[in-house]
N, C-alpha and C positions, 0 to 999 in steps of 0.2 A: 596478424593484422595490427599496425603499429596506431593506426589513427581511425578511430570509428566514431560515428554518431547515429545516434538513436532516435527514433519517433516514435510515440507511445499513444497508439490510438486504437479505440473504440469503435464497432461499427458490426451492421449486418443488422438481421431478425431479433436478436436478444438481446444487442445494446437499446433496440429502441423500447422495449420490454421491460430490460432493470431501469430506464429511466423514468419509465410510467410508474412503474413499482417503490422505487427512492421517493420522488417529490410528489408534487401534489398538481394535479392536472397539468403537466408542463407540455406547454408551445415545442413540437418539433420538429426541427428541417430534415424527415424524414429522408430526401434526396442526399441531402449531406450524407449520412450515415449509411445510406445503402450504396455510396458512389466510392466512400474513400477507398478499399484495396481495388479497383478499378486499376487499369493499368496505365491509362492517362493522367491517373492523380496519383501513382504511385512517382512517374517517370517526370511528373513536375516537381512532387517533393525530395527526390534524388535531386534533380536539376537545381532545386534554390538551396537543399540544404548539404548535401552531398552524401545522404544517410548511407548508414551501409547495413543497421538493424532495425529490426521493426516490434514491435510489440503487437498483436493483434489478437482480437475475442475469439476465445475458444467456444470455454465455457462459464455462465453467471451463475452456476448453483442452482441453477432449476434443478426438475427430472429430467435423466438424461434422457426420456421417451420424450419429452417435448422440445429440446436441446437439439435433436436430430436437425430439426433447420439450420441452424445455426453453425452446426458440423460440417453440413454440406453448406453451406453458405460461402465459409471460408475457403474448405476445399476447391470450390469452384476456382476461386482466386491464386490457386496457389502458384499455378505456372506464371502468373503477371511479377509476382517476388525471384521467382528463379531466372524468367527475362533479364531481369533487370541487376541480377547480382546484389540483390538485397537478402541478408539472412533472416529469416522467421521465425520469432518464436513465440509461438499457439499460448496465449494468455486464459490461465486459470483459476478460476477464483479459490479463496486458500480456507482458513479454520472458519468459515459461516456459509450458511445454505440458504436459501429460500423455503421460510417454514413451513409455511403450507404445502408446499412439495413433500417437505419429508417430518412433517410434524408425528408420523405414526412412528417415528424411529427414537431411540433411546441415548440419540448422540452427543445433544445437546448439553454446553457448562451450564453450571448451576454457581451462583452464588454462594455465600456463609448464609444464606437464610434461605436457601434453597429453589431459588429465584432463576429464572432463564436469563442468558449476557445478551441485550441485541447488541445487532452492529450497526445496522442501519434499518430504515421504514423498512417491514416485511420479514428481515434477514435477521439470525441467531446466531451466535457464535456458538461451534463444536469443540469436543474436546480434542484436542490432537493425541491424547491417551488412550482415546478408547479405538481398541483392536478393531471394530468393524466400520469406521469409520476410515480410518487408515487403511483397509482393505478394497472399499468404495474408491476413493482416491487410488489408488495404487493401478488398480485394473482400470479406471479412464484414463490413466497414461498411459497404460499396456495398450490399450485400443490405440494410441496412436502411432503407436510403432508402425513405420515403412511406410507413414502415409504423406514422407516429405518436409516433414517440420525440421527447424534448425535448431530449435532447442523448446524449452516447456520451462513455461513459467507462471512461479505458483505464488498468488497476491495472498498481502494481506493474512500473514503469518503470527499469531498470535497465542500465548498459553494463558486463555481464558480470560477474564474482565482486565481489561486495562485497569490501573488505577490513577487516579489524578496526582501528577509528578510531585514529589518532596519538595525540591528546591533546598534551602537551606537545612531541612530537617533530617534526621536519620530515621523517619520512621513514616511507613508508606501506613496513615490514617482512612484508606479507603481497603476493602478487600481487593486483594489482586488474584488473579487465579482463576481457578474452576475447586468446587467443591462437590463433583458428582462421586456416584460409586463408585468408580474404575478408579479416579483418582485418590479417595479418601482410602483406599484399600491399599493402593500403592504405596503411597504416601506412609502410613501405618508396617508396611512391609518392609520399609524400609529404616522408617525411625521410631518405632513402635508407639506414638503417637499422635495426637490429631492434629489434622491444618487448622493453625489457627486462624482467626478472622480478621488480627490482627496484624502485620512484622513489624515486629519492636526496633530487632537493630537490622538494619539494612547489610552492613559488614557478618553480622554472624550467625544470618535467620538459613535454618536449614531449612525452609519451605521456598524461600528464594532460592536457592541452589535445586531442589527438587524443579520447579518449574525449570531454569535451563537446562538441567539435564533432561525433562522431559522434551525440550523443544529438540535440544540435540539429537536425542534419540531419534522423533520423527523425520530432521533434517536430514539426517545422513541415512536412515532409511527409503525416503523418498528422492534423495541424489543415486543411492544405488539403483533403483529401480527406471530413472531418469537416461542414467547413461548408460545402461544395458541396451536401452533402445537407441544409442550412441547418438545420443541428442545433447546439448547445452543444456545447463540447469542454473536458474537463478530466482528469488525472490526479493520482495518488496522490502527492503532494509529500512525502511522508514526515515524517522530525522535524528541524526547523529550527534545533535544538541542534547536530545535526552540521553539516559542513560538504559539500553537496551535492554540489560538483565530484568532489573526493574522494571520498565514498563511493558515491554511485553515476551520477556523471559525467552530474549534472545542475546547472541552469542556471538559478534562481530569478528570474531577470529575462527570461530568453531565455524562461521559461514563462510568465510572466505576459502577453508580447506574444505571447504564439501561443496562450494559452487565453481562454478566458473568466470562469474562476475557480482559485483555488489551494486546493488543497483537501492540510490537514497531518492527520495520523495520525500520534500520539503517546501515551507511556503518563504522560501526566499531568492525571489527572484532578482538580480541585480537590476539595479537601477540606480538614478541621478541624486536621491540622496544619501547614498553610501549601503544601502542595503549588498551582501553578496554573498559569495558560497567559499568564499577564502577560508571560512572555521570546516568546511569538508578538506577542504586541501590539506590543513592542518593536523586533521583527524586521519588522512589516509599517514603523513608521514610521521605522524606520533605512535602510531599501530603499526606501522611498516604495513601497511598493506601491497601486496603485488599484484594482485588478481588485477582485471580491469576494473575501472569504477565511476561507473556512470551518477548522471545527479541528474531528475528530473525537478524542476521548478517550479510552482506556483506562487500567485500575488496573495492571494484570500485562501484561495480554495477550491473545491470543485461545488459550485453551483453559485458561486459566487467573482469568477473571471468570466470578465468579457475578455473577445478576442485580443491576442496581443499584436502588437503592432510591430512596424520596422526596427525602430530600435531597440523594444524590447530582444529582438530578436537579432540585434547586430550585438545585445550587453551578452545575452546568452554566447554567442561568436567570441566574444573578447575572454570572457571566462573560460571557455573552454582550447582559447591557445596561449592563456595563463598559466593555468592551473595542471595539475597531474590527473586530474578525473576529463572523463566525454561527457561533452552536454545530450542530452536526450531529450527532446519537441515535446512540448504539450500539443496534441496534433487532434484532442477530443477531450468532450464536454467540458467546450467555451457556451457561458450563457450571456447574448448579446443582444438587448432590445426586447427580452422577455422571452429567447428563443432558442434552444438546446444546439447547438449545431459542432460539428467538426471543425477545421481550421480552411478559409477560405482561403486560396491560391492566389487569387489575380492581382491582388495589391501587394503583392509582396518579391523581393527581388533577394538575389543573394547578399547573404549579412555583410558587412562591413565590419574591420575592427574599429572601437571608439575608443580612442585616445585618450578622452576628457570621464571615460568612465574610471571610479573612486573607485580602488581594490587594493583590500588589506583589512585591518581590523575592522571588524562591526560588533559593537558592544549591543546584544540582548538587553532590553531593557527589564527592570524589574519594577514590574507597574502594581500598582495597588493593590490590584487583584492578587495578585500572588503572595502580599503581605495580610491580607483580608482572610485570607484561606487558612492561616496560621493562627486566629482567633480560638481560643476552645469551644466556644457555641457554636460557630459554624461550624468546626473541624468534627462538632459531633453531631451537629444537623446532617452532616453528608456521607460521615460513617454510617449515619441510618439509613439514607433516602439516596444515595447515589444513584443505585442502582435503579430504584422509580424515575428519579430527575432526569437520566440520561434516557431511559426509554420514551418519556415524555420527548425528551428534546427531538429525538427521531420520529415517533410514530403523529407527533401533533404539532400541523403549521404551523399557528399563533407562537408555540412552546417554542420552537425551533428558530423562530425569528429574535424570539428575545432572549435566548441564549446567545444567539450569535456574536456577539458584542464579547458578550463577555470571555466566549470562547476562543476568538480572534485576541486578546490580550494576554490570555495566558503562552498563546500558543508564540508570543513576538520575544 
């Protein structure tokens, strides 16, 4: 398949579930989301966009006893994707659970101070080390064997706490990682040892190299088990601005030989002031990547795009018969008028290329904030309290709203 595009949408019983779950009483157009893998809205978004992949909710990390809906939800749908000659692939949520589902379980990272990573309101981040965790996952792919899927894709890939990026410095001042048993044992087994709380030097910290080897380990673990059930395998590559190892002790080449496609989620969406996705272009052909490689787009963020309009979606067109990467639809959680919904159909026609859209350089800017962070009172205000601040940011409105500012600059 020489020319593909992708729409990457959310929908059924347990989209509308993790989105009660994430924010804080949120407005939903429920019809939206139990309508999109429909076959009339499949066969109009073939029709405006010419898709030929689809991303759709498998599974959100509940229990899989209450997930059941959700399984047969999609199922239902499945024949409307194979009408249509659209290929499938059963979206999985990746290293975070829904804790209270499985808070009796012992899966869970830990910080340097032996603290749980959230991800989001409700949800934890697991260790991709620990054996029975890997085994949970392994066997809900197994159950999808021969039920149709065209490939299994597994989000939000991560080896324990993010850390908030370096930038100019060689030293990641926040813990990065997981610091539970399976790890601290490993880790020690390896380099006789302890993780430190610290990495000094980014170039020659052997706890950074332990974290990509551990992700590798699981990747190519979880691609063997993926394509036994001769399915596609891909995950959430993140934004290729940052630097992967680091932030979340992944392996952009190590993924490209154990996926079948790379798939980036970033918040740069082309548009009329020069913003675009030319630094992916540039990053597939500095890596020589071959695989396919798609880019999905955001303005802000998820909870903070409204729906996009025509030309966002003629600039998204233009990039992707520029560029060497497939563009991929934000086709779900658009919040518009205070309202959660999927992407609405009827104002919308097929893209146009724009002419007068800017593509080439786009300089990152380096805003304050990211100078302010390089402080040593602050750099050690947040070596201590990271890990509180960010759970705040998730678990409490008020918190989360006045983050957000700030979090939007670092991220530009």
């Amino acid at each position: 398949m020489n020319d593909r595009v992708g729409y990457y949408c959310w929908a059924g019983p347990d989209t509308i579930r993790m989105t009660n779950l994430k924010f804080f009483n949120p407005k939903i157009d429920i019809g939206s989301l139990m309508k999109s893998y429909d076959y009339e809205y499949l066969a109009k978004v073939k029709e405006i966009f010419n898709i030929t992949d689809f991303w759709a909710s498998y599974s959100w990390g509940f229990s899989e006893k209450s997930e059941q809906e959700q399984y047969d939800f999609l199922l239902s749908k499945l024949d409307n994707f194979k009408k249509l000659g659209i290929k499938l692939h059963a979206y999985i949520q990746g290293t975070n659970l829904v804790y209270e589902d499985y808070k009796d379980k012992d899966w869970f990272c830990k910080d340097e101070k032996g603290r749980l990573v959230s991800y989001y309101r409700g949800r934890k981040v697991v260790c991709l080390n620990n054996p029975e965790f890997k085994n949970y996952l392994i066997q809900k792919i197994q159950k999808t064997y021969n039920l149709g899927f065209d490939g299994i894709f597994i989000d939000n890939i991560q080896m324990g706490q993010i850390p908030i990026p370096s930038y100019s410095s060689n030293q990641l001042f926040t813990f990065a990682g997981c610091k539970c048993s399976v790890c601290i044992n490993k880790f020690y087994n390896d380099y006789s040892k302890e993780i430190p709380d610290v990495i000094e030097d980014l170039n020659t910290s052997e706890y950074l190299k332990f974290r990509v080897k551990s992700t590798n380990q699981f990747i190519s673990e979880i691609s063997e088990i993926v394509h036994k059930g001769k399915m596609e395998f891909g995950t959430n590559s993140f934004d290729p601005k940052f630097n992967s190892k680091e932030m979340f002790g992944t392996d952009i080449k190590f993924l490209e030989k154990n996926q079948d496609y790379i798939l980036f989620e970033n918040h740069s969406l082309p548009n009329e002031r020069g913003q675009n996705n030319e630094y992916v272009d540039k990053f597939i052909e500095f890596n020589a990547i071959q695989k396919p490689v798609f880019v999905l787009s955001y303005k802000k963020g998820i909870g903070h795009d409204s729906e996009f309009n025509q030309q966002d979606f003629n600039n998204i067109y233009t990039e992707d018969k520029r560029f060497k990467f497939f563009s991929c639809i934000k086709g779900s959680e658009y919040f518009t008028h205070n309202i959660w919904h999927n992407l609405y159909l009827n104002k919308l026609s097929k893209p146009s290329f724009n002419y007068h859209l800017k593509l080439g350089y786009f300089e990152f800017k380096d805003t304050w904030e990211k100078n302010l962070i390089k402080i040593p009172f602050l750099k050690s205000l947040l070596r201590k309290y990271y890990n509180p601040i960010y759970t705040m940011r998730m678990e409490n409105n008020s918190f989360r709203k006045l983050l957000y500012f700030f979090e939007q600059l670092l991220l530009k």
